[in-house]
LUMVO-51951 format. One record per residue: chain; z, y negated, x negated of N, C-alpha, C, CB in turn. Coordinates in Angstrom, 3 decimals. Glycine has a CB too. Example, Ala and Ser with C-alpha at 12.3 -4.5 7.8 and 13.67 -1.06 7.14 Angstrom:
residues 2
(A,(7.800,5.690,-13.190),(7.800,4.500,-12.300),(7.800,3.300,-13.200),(9.046,4.473,-11.308)) (A,(7.080,2.250,-12.850),(7.140,1.060,-13.670),(7.870,-0.030,-12.900),(5.725,0.598,-14.084)) 
This chain:
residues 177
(A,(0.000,1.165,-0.850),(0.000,0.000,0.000),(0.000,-1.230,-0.898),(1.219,0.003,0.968)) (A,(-1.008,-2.345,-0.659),(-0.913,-3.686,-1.496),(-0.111,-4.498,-1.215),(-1.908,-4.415,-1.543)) (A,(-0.025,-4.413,0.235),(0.387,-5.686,0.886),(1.216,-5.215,1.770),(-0.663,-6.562,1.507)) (A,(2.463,-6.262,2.137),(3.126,-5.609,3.337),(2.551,-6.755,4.613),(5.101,-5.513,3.105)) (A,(2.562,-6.373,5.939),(2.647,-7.293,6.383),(3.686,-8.103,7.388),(1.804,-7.159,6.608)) (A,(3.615,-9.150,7.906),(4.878,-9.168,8.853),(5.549,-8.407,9.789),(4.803,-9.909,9.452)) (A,(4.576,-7.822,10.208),(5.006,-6.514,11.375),(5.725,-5.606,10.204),(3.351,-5.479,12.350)) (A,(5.024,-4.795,9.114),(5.517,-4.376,8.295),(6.970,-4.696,7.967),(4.779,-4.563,7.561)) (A,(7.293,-5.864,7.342),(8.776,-6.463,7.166),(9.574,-6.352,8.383),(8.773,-7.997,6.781)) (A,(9.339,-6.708,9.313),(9.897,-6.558,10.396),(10.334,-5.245,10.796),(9.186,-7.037,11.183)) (A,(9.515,-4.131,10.663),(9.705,-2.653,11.106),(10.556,-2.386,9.346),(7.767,-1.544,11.606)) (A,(10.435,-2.554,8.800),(11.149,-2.234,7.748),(12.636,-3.074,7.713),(10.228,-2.495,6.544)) (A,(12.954,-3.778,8.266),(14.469,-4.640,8.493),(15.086,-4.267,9.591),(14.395,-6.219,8.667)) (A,(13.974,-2.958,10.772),(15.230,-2.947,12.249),(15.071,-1.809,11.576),(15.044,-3.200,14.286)) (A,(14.286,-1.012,10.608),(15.098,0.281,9.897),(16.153,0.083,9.209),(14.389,1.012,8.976)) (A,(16.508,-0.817,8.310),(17.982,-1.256,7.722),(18.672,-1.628,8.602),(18.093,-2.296,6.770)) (A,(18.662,-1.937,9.540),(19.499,-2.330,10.677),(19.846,-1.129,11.022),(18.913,-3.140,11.801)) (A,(19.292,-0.151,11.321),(19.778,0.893,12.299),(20.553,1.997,11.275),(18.383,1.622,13.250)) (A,(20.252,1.843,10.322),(20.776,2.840,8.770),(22.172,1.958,8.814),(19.546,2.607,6.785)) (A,(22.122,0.612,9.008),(23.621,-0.113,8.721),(24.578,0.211,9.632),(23.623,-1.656,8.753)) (A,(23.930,-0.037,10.585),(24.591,0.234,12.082),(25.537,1.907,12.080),(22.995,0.310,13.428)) (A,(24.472,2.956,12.143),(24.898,4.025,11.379),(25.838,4.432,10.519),(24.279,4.207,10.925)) (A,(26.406,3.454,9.593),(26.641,3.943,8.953),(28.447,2.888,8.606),(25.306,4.166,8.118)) (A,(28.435,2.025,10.178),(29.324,1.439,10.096),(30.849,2.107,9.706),(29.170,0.875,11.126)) (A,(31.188,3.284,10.055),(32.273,3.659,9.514),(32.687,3.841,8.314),(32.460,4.401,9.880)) (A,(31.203,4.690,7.634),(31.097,4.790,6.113),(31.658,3.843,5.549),(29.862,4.827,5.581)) (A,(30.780,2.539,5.845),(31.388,1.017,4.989),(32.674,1.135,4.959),(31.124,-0.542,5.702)) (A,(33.077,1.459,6.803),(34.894,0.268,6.666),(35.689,1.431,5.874),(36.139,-0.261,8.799)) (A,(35.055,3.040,5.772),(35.761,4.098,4.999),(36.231,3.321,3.160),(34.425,5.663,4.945)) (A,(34.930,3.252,2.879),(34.575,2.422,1.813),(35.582,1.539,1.004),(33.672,1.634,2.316)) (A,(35.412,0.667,2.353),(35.779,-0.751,2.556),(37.896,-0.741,1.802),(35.465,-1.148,4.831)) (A,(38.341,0.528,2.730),(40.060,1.223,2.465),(40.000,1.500,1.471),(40.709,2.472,3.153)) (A,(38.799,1.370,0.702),(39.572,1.710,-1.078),(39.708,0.834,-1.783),(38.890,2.553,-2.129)) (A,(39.502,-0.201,-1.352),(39.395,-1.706,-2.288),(39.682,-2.903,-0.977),(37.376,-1.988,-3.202)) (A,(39.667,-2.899,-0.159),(39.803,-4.094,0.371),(40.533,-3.723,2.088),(38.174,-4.884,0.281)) (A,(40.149,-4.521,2.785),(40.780,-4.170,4.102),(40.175,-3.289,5.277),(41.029,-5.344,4.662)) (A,(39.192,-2.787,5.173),(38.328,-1.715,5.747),(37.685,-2.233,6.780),(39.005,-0.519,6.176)) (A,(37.342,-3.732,6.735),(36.325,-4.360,7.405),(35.160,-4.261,7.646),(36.251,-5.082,7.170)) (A,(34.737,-4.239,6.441),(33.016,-4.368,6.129),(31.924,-4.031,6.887),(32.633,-3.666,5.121)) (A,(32.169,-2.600,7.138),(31.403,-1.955,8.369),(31.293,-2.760,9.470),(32.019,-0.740,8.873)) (A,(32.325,-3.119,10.295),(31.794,-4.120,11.327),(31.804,-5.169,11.075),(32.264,-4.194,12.380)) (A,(31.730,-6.147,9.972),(31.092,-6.988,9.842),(29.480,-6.643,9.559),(31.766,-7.636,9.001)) (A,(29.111,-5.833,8.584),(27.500,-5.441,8.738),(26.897,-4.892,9.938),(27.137,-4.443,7.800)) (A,(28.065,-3.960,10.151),(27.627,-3.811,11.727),(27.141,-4.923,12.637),(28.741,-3.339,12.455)) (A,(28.238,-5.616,12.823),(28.114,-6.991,13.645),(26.884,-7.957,13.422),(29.350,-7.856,13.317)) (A,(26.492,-7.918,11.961),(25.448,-8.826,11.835),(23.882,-8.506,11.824),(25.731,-9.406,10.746)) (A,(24.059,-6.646,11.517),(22.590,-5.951,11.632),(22.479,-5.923,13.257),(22.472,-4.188,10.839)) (A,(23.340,-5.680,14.167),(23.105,-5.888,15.740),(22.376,-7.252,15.597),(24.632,-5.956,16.809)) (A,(22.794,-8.247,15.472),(22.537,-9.380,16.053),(21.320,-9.847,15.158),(23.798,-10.315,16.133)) (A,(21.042,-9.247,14.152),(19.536,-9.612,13.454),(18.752,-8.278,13.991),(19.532,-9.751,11.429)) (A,(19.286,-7.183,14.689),(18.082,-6.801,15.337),(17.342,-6.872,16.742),(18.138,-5.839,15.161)) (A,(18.434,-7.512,17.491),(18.434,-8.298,18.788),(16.986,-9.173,18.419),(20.047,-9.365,19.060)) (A,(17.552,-10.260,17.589),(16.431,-11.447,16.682),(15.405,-10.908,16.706),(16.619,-11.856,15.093)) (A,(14.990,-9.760,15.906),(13.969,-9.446,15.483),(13.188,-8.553,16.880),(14.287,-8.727,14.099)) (A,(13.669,-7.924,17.518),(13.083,-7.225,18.392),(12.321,-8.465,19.646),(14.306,-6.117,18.943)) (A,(12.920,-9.679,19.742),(12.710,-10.402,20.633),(11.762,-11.586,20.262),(13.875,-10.711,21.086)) (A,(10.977,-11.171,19.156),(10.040,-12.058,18.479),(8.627,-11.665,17.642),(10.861,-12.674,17.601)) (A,(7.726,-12.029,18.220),(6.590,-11.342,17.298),(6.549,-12.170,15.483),(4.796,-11.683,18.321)) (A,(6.137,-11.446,14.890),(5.960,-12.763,13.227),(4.862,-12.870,13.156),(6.404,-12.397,11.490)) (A,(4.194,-14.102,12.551),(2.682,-13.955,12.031),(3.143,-14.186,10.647),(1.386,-15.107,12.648)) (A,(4.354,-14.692,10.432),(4.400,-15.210,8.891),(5.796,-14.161,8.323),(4.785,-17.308,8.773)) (A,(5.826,-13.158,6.802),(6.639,-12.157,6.525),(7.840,-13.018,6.227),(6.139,-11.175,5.421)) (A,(7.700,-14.465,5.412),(8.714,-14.745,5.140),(9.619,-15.154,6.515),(8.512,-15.639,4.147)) (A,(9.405,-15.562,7.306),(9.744,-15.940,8.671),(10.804,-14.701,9.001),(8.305,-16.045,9.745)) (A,(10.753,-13.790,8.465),(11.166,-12.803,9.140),(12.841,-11.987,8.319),(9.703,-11.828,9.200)) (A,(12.383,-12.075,7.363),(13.681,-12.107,6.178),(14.549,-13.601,6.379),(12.913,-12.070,4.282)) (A,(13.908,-14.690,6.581),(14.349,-16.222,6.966),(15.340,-15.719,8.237),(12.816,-17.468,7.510)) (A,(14.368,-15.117,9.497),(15.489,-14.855,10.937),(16.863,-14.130,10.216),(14.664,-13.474,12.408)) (A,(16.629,-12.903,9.386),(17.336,-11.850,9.291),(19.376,-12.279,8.853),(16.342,-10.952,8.047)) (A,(18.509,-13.316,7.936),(19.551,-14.321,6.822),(20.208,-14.709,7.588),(19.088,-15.575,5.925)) (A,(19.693,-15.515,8.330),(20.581,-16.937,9.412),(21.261,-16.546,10.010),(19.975,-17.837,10.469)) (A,(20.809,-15.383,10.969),(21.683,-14.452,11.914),(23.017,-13.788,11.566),(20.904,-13.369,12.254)) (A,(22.584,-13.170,10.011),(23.848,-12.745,9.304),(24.945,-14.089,8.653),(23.259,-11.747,7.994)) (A,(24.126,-14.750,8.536),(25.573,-15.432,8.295),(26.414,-16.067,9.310),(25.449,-16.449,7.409)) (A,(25.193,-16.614,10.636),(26.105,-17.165,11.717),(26.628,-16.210,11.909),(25.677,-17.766,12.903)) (A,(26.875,-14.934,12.494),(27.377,-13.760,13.071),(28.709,-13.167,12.352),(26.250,-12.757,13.049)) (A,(28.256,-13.108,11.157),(29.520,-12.304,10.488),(30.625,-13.299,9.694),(28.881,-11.156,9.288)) (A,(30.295,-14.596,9.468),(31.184,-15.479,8.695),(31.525,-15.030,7.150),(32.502,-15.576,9.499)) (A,(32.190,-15.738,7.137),(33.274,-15.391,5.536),(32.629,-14.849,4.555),(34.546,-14.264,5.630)) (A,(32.933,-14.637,3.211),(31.771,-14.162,2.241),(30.736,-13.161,2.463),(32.298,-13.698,1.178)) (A,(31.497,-12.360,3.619),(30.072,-11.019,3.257),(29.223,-12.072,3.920),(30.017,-8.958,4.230)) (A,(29.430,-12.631,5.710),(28.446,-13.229,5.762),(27.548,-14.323,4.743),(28.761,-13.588,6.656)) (A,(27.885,-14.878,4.011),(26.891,-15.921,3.356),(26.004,-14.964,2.394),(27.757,-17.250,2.411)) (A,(27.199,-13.886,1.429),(26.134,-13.150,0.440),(25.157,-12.088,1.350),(27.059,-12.179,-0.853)) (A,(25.455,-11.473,2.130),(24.399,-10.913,2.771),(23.362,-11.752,3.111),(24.784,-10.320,3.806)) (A,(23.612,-12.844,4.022),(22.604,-13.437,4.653),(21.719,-13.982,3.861),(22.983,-14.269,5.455)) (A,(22.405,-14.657,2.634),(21.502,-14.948,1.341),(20.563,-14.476,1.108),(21.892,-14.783,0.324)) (A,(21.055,-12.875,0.706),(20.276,-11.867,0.578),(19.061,-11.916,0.970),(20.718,-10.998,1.029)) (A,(18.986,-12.094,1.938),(17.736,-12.044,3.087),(17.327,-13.705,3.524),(18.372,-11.073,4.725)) (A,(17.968,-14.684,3.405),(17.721,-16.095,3.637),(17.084,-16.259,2.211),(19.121,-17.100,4.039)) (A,(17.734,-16.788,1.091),(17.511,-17.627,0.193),(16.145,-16.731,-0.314),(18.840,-17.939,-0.827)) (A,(15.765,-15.990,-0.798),(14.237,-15.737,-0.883),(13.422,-16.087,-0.164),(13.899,-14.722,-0.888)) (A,(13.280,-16.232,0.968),(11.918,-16.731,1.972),(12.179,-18.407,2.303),(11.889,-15.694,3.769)) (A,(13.510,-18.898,1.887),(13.758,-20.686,1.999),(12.611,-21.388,1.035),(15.570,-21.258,1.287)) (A,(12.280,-22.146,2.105),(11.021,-23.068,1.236),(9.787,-22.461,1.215),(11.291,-23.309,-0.355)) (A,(9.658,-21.504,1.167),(8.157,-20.736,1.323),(6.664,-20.848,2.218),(8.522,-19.591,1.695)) (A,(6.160,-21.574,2.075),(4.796,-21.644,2.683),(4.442,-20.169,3.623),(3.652,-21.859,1.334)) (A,(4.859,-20.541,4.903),(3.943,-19.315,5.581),(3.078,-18.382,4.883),(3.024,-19.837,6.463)) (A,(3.443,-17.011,4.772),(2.318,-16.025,4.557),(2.653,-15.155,5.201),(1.976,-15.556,3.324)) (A,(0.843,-14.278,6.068),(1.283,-13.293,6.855),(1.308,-11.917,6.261),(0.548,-13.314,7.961)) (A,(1.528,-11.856,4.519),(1.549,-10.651,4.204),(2.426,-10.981,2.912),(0.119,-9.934,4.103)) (A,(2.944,-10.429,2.014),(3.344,-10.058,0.721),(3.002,-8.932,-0.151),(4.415,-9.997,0.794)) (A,(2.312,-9.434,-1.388),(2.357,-8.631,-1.914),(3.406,-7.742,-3.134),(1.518,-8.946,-2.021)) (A,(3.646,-6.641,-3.768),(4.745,-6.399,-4.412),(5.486,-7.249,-4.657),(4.615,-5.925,-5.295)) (A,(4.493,-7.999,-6.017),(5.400,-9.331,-6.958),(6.088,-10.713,-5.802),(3.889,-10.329,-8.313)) (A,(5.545,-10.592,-4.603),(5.921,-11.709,-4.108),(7.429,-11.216,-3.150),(4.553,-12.386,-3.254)) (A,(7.154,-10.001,-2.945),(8.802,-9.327,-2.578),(9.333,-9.472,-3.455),(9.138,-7.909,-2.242)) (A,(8.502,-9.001,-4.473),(10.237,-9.019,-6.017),(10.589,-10.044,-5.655),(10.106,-9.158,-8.121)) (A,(10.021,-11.080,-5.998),(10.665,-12.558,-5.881),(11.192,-12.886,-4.648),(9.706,-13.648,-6.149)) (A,(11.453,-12.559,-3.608),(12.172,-12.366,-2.571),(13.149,-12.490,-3.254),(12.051,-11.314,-1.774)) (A,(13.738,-11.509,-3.960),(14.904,-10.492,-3.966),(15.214,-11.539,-5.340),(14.581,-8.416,-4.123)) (A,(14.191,-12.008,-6.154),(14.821,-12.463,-7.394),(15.559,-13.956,-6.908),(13.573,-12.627,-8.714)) (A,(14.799,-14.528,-6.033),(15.111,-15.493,-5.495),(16.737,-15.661,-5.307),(14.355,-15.474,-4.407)) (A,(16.658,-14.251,-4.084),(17.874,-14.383,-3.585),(19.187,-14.199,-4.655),(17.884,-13.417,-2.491)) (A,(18.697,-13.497,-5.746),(19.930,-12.836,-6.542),(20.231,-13.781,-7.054),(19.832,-11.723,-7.512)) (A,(19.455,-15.042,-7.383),(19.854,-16.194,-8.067),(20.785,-17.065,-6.761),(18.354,-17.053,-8.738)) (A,(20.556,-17.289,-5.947),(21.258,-17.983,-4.885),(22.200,-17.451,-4.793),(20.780,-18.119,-3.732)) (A,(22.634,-16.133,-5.049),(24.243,-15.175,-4.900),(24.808,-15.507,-5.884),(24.331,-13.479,-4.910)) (A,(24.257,-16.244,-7.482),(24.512,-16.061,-8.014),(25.208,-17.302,-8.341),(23.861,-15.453,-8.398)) (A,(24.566,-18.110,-7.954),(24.949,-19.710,-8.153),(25.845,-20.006,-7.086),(23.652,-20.801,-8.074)) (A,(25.937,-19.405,-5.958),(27.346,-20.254,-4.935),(28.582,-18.926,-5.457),(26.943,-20.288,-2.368)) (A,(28.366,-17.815,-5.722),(29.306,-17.040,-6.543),(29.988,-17.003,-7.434),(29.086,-16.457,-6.817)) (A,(28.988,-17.782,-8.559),(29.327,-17.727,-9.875),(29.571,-16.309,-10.497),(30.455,-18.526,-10.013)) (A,(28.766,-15.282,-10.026),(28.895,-13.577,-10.284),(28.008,-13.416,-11.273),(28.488,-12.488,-9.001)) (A,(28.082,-12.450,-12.243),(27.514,-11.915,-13.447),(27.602,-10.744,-13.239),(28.031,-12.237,-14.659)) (A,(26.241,-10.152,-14.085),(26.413,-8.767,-14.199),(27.654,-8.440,-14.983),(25.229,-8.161,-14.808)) (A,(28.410,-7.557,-14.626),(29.551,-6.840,-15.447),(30.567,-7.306,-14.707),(29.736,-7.159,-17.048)) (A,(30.529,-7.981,-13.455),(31.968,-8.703,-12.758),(32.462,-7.459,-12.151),(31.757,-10.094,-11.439)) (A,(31.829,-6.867,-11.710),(32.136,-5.523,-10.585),(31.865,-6.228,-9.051),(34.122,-4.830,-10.690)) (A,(30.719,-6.953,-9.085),(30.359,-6.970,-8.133),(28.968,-6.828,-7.106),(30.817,-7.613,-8.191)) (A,(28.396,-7.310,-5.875),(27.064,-6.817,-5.811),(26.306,-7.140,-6.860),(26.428,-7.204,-4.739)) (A,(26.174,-7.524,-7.544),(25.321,-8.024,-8.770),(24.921,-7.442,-9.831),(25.778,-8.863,-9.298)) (A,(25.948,-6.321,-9.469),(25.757,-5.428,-10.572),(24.777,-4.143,-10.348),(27.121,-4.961,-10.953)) (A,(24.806,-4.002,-9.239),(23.606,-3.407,-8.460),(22.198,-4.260,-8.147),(24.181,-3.027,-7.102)) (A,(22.607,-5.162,-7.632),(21.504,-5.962,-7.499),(20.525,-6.694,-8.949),(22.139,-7.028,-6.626)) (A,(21.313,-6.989,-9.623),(20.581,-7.992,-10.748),(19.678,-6.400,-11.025),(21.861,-8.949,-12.444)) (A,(19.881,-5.090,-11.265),(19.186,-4.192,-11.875),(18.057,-4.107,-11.201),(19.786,-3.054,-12.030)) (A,(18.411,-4.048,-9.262),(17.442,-4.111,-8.955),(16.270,-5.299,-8.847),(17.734,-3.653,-8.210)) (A,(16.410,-5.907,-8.771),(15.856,-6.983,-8.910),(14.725,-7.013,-10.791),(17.330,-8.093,-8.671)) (A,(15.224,-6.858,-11.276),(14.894,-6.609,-12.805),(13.463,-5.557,-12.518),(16.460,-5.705,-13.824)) (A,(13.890,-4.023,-12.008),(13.258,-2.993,-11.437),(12.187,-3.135,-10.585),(14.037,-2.374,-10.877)) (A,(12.063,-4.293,-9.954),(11.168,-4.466,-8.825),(10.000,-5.301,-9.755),(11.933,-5.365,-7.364)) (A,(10.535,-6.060,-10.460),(9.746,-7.172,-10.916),(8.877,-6.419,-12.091),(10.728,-8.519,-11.448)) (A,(9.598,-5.541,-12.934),(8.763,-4.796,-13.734),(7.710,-3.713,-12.927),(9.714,-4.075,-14.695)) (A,(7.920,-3.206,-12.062),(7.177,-2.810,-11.385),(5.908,-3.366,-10.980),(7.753,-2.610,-10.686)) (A,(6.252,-4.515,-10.197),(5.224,-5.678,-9.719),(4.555,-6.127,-10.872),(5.907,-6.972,-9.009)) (A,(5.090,-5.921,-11.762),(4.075,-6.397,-13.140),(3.184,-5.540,-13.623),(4.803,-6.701,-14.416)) (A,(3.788,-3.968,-13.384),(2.226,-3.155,-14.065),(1.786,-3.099,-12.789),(2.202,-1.387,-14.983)) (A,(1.421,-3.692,-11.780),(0.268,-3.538,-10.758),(1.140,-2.281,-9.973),(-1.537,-3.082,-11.525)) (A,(2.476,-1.731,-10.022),(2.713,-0.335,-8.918),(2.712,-0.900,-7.546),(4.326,0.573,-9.109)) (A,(2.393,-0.220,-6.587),(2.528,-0.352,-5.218),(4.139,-0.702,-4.641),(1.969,1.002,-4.656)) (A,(3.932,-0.296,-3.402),(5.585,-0.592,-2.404),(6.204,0.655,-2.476),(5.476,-1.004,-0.490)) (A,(5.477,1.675,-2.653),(6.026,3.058,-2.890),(6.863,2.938,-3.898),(5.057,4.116,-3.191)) (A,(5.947,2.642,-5.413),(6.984,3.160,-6.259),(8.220,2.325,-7.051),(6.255,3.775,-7.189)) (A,(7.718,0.755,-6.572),(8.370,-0.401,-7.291),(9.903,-0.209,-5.832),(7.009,-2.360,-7.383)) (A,(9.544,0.691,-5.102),(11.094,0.953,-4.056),(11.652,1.807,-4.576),(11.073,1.450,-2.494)) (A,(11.225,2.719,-5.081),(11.868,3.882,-5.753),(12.103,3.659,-6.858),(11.271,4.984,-5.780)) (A,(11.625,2.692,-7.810),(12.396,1.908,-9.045),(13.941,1.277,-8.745),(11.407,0.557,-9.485)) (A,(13.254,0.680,-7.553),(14.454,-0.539,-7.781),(15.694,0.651,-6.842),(13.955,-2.696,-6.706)) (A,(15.894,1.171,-6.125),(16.520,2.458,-5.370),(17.159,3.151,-6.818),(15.139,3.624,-4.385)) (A,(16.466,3.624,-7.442),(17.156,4.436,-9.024),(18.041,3.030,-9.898),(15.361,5.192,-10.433)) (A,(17.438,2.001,-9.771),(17.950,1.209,-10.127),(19.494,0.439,-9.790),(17.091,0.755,-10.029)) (A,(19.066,-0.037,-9.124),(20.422,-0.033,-7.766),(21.951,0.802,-7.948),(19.704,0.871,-6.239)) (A,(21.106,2.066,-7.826),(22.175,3.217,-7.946),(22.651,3.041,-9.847),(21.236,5.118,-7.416)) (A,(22.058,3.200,-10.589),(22.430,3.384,-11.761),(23.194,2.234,-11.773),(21.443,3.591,-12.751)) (A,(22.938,1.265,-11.577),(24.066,-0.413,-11.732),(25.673,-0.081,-11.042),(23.192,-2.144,-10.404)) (A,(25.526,0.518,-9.972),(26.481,0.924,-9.364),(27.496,2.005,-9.880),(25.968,1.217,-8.377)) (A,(26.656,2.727,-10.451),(27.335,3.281,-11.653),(27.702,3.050,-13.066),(26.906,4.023,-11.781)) (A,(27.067,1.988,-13.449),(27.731,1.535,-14.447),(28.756,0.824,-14.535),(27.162,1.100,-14.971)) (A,(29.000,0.032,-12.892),(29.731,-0.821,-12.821),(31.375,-0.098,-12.263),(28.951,-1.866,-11.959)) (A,(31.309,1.085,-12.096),(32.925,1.861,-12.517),(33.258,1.710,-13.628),(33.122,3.348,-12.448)) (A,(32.493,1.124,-14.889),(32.969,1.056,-16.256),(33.952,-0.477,-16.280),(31.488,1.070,-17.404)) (A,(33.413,-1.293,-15.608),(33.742,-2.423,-15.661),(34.981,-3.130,-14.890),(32.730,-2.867,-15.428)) (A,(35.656,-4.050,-15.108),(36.999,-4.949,-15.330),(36.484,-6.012,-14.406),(37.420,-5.541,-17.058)) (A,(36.839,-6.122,-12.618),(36.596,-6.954,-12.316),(37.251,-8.293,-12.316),(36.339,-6.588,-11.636)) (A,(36.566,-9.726,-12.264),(36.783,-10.491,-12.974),(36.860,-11.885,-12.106),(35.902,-10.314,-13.989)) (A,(36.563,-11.456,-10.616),(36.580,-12.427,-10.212),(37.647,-12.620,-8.884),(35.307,-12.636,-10.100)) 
């Protein structure tokens, strides 16, 4: 696949929605080993209400659609997860000239976008023990990908191996913030 298109993004975000949704207990399970066992329904809470959004709107433009996903999550869920999630999905498509497709490199940069916006109202580094430590890899993973010309197939399955390995490195690490 070269290109994704908005419908594409769209059917690919009420699938993360419904995997989140799913998997709300997991999180707040999660959530009891380090913090207050929230999390889950806060992602819960905010993948409902960005898939409400999304189901009730056609896109012609992809960034438009990661833009809805953002806003929703942060009005909805509040407090840090809401802003770094919504980021997630907001601050890459902010400012962006309508397009009704993306190609690889222009998702990476989605994602590079956003990791920088987590990164700057955070002040998070790789090695903090936090999303970043997963994310900055992926992000890294996607973009090298998008650079030798790989498709959506395999620059997902980069940044997916990627992801995971950060996450594992980051049991080594002294969090810091």
């Amino acid at each position: 696949m070269e290109s994704l298109t908005a419908a594409h993004v769209k059917a690919m975000l009420l699938h993360v929605a419904e995997v989140v949704i799913a998997s709300k207990e997991q999180l707040c399970e999660a959530d009891r080993n380090i913090g207050d066992g929230d999390h889950g329904i806060g992602m819960s809470l905010g993948f409902e209400a960005a898939r409400t959004e999304l189901e009730t709107h056609d896109y012609a433009d992809a960034y438009a659609v990661f833009g809805t996903v953002g806003r929703t999550m942060i009005r909805v869920m509040g407090g840090a997860s809401g802003i770094i999630f919504g980021l997630l999905f907001y601050a890459g498509a902010k400012n962006m000239l309508p397009k009704p497709e993306l190609t690889p490199a222009e998702f990476a940069e989605v994602f590079a976008k956003a990791l920088g916006e987590i990164q700057a109202k955070g002040q998070a580094r790789l090695g903090d023990k936090t999303l970043v430590d997963g994310l900055q890899p992926m992000v890294e993973a996607m973009k090298a990908s998008a650079a030798r010309g790989d498709g959506f197939k395999a620059m997902l399955k980069d940044a997916q191996s990627a992801a995971e390995a950060g996450k594992e490195k980051s049991k080594e690490y002294i969090a810091h913030l």
